[in-house]
VOPAGU-2260 file (C-alpha; in pm, 1 decimal, decimal comma):
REM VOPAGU-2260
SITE   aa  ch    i         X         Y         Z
SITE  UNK   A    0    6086,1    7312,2    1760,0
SITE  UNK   A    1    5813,1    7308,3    1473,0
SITE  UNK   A    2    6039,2    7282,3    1232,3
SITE  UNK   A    3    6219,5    7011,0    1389,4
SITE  UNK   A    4    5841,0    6869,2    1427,4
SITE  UNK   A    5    5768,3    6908,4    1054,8
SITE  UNK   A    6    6079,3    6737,8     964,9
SITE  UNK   A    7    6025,2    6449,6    1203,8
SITE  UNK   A    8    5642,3    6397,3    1065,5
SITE  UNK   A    9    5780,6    6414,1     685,7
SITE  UNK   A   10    6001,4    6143,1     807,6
SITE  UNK   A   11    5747,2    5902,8     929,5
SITE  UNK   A   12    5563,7    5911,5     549,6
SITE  UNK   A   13    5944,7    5874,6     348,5
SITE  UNK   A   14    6180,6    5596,4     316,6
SITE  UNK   A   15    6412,8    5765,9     171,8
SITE  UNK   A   16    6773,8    5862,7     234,3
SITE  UNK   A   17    6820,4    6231,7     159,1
SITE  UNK   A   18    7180,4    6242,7     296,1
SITE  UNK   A   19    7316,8    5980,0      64,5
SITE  UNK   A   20    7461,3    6159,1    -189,0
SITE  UNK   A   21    7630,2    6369,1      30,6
SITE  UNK   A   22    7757,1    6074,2     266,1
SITE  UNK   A   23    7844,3    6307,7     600,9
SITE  UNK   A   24    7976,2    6139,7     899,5
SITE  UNK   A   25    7880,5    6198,6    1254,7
SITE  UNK   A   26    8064,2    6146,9    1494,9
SITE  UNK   A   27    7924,6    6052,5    1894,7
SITE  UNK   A   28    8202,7    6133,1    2166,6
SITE  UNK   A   29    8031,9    5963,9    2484,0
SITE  UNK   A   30    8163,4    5936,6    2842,0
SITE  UNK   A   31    7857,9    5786,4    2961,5
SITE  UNK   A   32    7732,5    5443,8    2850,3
SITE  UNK   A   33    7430,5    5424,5    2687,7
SITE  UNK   A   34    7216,5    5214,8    2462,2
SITE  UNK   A   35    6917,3    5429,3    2300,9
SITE  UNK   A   36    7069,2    5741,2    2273,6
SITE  UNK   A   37    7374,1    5563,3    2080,0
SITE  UNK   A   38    7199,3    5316,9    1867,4
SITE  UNK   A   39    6929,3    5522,9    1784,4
SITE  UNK   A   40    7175,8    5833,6    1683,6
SITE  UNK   A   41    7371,9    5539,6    1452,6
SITE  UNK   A   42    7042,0    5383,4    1332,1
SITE  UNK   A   43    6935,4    5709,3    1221,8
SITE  UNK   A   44    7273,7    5852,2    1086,7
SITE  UNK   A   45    7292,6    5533,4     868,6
SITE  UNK   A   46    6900,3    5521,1     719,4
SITE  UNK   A   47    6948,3    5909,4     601,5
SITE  UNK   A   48    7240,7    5758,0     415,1
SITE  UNK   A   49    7536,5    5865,5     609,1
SITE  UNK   A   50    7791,7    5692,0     863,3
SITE  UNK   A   51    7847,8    5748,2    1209,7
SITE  UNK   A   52    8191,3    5706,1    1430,0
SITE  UNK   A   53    8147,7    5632,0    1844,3
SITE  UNK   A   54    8433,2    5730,0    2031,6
SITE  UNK   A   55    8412,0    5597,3    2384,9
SITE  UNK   A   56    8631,1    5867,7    2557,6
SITE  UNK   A   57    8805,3    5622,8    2809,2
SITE  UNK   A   58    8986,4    5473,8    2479,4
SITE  UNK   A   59    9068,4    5841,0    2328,8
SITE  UNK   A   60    9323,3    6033,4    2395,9
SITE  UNK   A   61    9095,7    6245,3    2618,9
SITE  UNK   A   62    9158,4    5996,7    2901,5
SITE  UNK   A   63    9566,4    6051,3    2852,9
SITE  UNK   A   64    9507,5    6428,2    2913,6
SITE  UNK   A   65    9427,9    6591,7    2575,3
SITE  UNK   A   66    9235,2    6885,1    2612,3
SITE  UNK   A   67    8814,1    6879,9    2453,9
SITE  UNK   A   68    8915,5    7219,2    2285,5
SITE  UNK   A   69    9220,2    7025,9    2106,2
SITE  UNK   A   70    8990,7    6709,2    2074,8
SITE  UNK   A   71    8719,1    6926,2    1928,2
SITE  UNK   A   72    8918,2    7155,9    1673,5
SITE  UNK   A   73    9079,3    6809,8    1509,3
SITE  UNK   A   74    8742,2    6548,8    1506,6
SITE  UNK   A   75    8539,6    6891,5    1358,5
SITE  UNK   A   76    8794,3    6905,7    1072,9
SITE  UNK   A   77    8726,8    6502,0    1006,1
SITE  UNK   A   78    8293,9    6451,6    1044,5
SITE  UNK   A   79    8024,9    6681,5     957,4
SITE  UNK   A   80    7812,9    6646,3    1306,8
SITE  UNK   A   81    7928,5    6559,5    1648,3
SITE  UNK   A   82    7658,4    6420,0    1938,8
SITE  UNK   A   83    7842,7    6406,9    2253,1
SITE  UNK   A   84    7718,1    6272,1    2574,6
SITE  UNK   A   85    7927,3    6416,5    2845,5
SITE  UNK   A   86    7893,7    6428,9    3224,3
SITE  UNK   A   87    7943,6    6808,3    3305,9
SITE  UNK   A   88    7737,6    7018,8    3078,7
SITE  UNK   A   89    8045,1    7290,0    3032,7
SITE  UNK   A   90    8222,5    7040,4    2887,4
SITE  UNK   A   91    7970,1    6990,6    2582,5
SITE  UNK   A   92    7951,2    7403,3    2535,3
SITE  UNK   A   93    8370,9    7382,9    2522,3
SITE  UNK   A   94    8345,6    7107,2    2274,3
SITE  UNK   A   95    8076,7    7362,2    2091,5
SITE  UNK   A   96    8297,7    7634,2    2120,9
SITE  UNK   A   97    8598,0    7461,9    1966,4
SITE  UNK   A   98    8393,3    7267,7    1681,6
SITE  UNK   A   99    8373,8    7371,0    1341,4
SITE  UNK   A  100    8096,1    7157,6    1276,7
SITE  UNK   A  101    7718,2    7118,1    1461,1
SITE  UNK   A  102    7767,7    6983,5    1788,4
SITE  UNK   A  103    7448,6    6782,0    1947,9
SITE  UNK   A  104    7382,0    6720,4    2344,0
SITE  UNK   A  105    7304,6    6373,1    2383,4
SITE  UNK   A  106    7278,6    6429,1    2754,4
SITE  UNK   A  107    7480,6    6618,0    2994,8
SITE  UNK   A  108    7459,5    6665,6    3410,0
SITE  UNK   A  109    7187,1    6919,0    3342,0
SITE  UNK   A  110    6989,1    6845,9    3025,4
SITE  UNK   A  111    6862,4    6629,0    2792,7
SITE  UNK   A  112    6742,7    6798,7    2478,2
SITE  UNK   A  113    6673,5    6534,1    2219,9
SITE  UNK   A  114    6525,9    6334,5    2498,1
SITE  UNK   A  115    6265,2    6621,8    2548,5
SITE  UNK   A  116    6180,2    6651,2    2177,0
SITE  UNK   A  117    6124,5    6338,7    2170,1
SITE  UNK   A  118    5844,0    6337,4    2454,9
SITE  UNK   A  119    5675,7    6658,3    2363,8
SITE  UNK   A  120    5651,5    6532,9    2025,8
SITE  UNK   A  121    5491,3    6217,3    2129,9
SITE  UNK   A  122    5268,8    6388,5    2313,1
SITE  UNK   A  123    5211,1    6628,7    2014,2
SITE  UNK   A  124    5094,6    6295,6    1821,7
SITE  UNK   A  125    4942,2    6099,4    2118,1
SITE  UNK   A  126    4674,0    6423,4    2198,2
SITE  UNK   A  127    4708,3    6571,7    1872,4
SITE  UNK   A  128    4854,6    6948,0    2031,1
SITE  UNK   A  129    5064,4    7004,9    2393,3
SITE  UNK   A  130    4925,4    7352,3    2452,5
SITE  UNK   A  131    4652,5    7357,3    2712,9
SITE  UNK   A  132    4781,5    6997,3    2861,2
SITE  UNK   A  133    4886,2    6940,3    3189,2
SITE  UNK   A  134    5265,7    6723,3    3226,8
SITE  UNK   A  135    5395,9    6581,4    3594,8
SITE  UNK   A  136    5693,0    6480,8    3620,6
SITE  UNK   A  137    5737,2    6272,0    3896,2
SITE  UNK   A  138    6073,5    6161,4    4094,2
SITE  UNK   A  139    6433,0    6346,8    4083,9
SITE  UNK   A  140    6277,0    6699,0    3961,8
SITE  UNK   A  141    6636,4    6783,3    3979,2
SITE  UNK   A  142    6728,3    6547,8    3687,3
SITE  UNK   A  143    6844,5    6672,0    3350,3
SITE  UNK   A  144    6535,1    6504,1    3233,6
SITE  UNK   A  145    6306,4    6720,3    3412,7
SITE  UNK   A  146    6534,6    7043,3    3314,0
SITE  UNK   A  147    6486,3    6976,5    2996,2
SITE  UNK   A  148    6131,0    6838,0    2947,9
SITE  UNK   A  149    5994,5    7138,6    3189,4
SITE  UNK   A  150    6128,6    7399,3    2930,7
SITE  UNK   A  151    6078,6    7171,9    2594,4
SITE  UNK   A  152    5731,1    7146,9    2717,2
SITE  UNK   A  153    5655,7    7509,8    2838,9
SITE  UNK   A  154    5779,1    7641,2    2494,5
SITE  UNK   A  155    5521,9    7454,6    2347,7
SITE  UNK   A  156    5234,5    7585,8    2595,7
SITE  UNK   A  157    5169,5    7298,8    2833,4
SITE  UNK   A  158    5165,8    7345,7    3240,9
SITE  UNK   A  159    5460,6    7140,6    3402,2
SITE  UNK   A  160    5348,6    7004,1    3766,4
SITE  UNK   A  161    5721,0    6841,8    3933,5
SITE  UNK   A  162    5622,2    6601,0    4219,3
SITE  UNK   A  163    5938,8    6502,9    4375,8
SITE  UNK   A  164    6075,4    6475,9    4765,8
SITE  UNK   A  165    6179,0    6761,4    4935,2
SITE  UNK   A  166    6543,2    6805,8    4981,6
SITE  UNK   A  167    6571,4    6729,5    4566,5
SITE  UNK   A  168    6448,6    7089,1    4477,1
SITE  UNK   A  169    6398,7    7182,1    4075,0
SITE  UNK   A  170    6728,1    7361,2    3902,6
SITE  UNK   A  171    6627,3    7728,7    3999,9
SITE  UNK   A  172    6799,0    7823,0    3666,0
SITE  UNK   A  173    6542,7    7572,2    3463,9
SITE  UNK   A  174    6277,5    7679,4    3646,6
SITE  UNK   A  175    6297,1    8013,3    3606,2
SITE  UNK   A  176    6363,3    7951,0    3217,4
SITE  UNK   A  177    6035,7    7729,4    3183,9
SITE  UNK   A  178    5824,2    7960,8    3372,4
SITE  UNK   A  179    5857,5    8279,0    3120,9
SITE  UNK   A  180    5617,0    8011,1    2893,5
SITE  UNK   A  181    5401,2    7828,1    3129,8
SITE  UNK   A  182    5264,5    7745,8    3446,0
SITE  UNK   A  183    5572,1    7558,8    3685,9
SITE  UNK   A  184    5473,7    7445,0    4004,0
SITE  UNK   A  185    5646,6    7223,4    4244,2
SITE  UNK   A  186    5528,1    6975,1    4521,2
SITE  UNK   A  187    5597,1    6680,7    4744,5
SITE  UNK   A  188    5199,1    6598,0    4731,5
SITE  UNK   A  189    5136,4    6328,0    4493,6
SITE  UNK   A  190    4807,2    6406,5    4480,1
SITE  UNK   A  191    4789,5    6713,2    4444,7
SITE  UNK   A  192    5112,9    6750,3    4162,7
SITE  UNK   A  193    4905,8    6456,9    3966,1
SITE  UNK   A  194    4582,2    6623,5    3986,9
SITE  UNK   A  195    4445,6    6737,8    3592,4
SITE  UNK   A  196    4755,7    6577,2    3441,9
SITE  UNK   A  197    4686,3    6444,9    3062,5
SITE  UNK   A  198    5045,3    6305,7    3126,5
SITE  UNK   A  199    5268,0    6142,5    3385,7
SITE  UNK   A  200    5634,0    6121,8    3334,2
SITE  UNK   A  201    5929,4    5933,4    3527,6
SITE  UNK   A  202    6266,6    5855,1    3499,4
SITE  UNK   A  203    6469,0    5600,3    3721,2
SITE  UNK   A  204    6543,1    5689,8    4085,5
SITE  UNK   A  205    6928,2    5644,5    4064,3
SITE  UNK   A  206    7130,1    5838,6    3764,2
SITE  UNK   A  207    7478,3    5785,4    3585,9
SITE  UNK   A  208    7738,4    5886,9    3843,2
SITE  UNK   A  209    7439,7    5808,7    4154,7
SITE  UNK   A  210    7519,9    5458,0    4200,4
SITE  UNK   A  211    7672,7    5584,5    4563,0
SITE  UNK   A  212    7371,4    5713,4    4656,4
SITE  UNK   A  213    7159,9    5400,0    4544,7
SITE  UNK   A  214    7031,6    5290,5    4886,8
SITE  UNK   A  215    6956,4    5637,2    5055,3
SITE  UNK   A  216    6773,3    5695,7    4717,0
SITE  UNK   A  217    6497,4    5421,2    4716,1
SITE  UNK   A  218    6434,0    5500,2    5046,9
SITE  UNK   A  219    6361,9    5877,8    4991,2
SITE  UNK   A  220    6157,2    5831,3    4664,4
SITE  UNK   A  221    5932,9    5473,4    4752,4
SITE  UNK   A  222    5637,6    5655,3    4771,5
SITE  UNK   A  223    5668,8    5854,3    4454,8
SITE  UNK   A  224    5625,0    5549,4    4235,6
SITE  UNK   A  225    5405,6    5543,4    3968,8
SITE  UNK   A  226    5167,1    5237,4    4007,3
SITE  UNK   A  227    4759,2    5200,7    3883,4
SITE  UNK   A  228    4719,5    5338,7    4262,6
SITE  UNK   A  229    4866,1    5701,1    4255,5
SITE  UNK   A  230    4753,9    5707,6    3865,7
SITE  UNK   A  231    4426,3    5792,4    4017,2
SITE  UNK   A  232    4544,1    6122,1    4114,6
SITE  UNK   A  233    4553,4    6228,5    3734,0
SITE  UNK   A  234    4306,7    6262,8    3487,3
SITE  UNK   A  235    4111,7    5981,1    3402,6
SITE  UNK   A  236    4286,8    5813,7    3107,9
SITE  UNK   A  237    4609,9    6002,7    3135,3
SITE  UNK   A  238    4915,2    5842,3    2950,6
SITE  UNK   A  239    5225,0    5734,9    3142,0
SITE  UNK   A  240    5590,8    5794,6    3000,5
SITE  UNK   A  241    5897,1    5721,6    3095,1
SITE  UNK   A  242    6280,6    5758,5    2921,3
SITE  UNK   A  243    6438,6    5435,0    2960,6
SITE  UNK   A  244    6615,5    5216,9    3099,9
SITE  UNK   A  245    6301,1    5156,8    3382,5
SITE  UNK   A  246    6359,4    4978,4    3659,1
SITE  UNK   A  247    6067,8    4771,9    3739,5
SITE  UNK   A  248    5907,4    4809,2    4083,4
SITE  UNK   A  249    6133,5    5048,6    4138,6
SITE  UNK   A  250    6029,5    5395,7    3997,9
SITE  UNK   A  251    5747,1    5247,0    3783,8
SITE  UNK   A  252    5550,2    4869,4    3803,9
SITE  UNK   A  253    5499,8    4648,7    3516,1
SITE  UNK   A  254    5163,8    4628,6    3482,0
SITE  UNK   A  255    5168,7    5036,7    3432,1
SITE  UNK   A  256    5468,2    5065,9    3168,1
SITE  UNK   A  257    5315,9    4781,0    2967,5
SITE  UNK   A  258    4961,1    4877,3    3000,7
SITE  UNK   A  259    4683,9    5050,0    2825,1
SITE  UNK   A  260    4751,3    5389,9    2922,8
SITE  UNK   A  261    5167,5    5363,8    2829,5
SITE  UNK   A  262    5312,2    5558,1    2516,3
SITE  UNK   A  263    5660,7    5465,0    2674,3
SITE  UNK   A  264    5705,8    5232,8    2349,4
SITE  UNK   A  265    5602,5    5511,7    2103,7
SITE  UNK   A  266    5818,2    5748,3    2252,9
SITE  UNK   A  267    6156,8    5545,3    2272,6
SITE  UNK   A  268    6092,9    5482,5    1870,4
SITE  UNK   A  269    6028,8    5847,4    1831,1
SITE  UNK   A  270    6364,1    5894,0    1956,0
SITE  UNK   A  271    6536,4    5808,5    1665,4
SITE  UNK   A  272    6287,9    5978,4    1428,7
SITE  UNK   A  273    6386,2    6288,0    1646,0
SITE  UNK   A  274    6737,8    6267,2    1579,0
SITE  UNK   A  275    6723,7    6221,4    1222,8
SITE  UNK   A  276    6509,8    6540,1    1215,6
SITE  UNK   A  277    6786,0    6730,2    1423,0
SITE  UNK   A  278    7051,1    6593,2    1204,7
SITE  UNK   A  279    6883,5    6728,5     873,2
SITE  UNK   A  280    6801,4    7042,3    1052,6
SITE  UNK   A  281    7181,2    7083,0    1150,0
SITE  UNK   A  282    7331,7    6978,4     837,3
SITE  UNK   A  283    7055,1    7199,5     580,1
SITE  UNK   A  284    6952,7    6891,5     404,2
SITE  UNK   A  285    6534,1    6871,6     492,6
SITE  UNK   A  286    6505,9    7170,8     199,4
């Protein structure tokens, strides 16, 4: 993660494109829609001074019954990179296995990786360090969000509080992971989960593939919105954060994700400085 740090700060001082010579091509396989993850990926791709390829799987010939090992072995032999955004997580690690080229999670059922690198380093430059700061994440605690923001974070020495409704327990797996770093704890208590955090996290309610769900979930998570109320709970001038797309008055107000306290903005443009950092990491061109 420093390294991918390092890179990402060298970025933010250079306008320059150190892949142009070499002119790779990266290609993003998504089943899931998506507009940060894929425009940021492409944004990035191109202002390093390569090219980028989506492939929206329904119009591939992975939605006529090719397999993602065949898929994978033939697009690997054609790009340099692959991000894939895929809706089971074995399906990315068989895409992996297959590739002959670097193959980046853009999201999955159980994780979010460049999503997490992107938060813990925004709260690397918001506070100027993560070690010795407290994170909540509040809401689905079983989200790939939290998965991968709990162990993104721990690595880097911060305490992870996860303030969610019971019934919508952490990933034990994750948990267990995360908690060979850093403190994990786990809680239905607002007050008590938001208590000493330097940082409050959230992600929408309802996920990709939850839409059946929708009504049962705003019921069960109403009271773990994040509003200038429950913000009390934390540490007095705590930031707020959140992933994107928010629903308003939903899992966050307004008047929180555009206020004073909010490094939601900072963080979504991080996003793409992340992913040109990963990108030279994976293709040995930040030497």
């Amino acid at each position: 993660m420093k390294k991918i740090f390092d890179i990402t700060d060298s970025l933010k001082k250079s306008k320059k494109k150190p892949l142009e010579r070499l002119s790779p091509i990266l290609a993003l396989l998504f089943e899931k829609s998506s507009t940060r993850t894929r425009i940021s990926f492409e944004s990035a791709m191109l202002q390093l001074g390569g090219h980028s390829i989506y492939i929206d799987s329904k119009t591939s010939q992975l939605s006529r019954g090719e397999s993602l090992a065949d898929t994978s072995r033939v697009l690997s032999s054609y790009v340099n990179i692959i991000a894939a955004r895929m809706y089971r997580h074995s399906d990315i690690e068989e895409l992996a296995k297959y590739s002959s080229v670097p193959v980046v999670n853009a999201l999955t059922d159980l994780e979010h990786p460049c999503q997490a690198l992107s938060d813990v380093y925004t709260i690397k430059e918001e506070f100027g360090r993560v070690k010795g700061l407290r994170i909540a994440f509040v809401g689905d605690i079983a989200a790939n969000t939290a998965n991968s923001l709990m162990i993104t974070a721990a690595k880097m020495g911060a305490e992870v509080s996860l303030v969610g409704p019971r019934g919508y327990a952490a990933n034990f797996e994750y948990l267990l992971q995360a908690s060979k770093f850093e403190t994990i704890e786990t809680t239905d208590d607002m007050q008590d989960g938001l208590k000493g955090c330097d940082v409050v996290y959230t992600d929408t309610f309802i996920s990709m593939g939850q839409e059946a769900e929708a009504d049962k979930r705003r019921k069960l998570f109403s009271k773990y919105q994040l509003n200038e109320e429950v913000m009390k709970f934390a540490r007095k001038g705590a930031k707020v954060m959140h992933c994107l797309p928010a629903h308003r008055g939903e899992e966050i107000t307004s008047d929180l994700l555009d206020g004073k306290g909010s490094i939601v903005w900072q963080q979504a443009a991080n996003k793409m400085l992340v992913e040109k950092a990963i990108i030279l990491y994976l293709l040995n061109a930040a030497r």
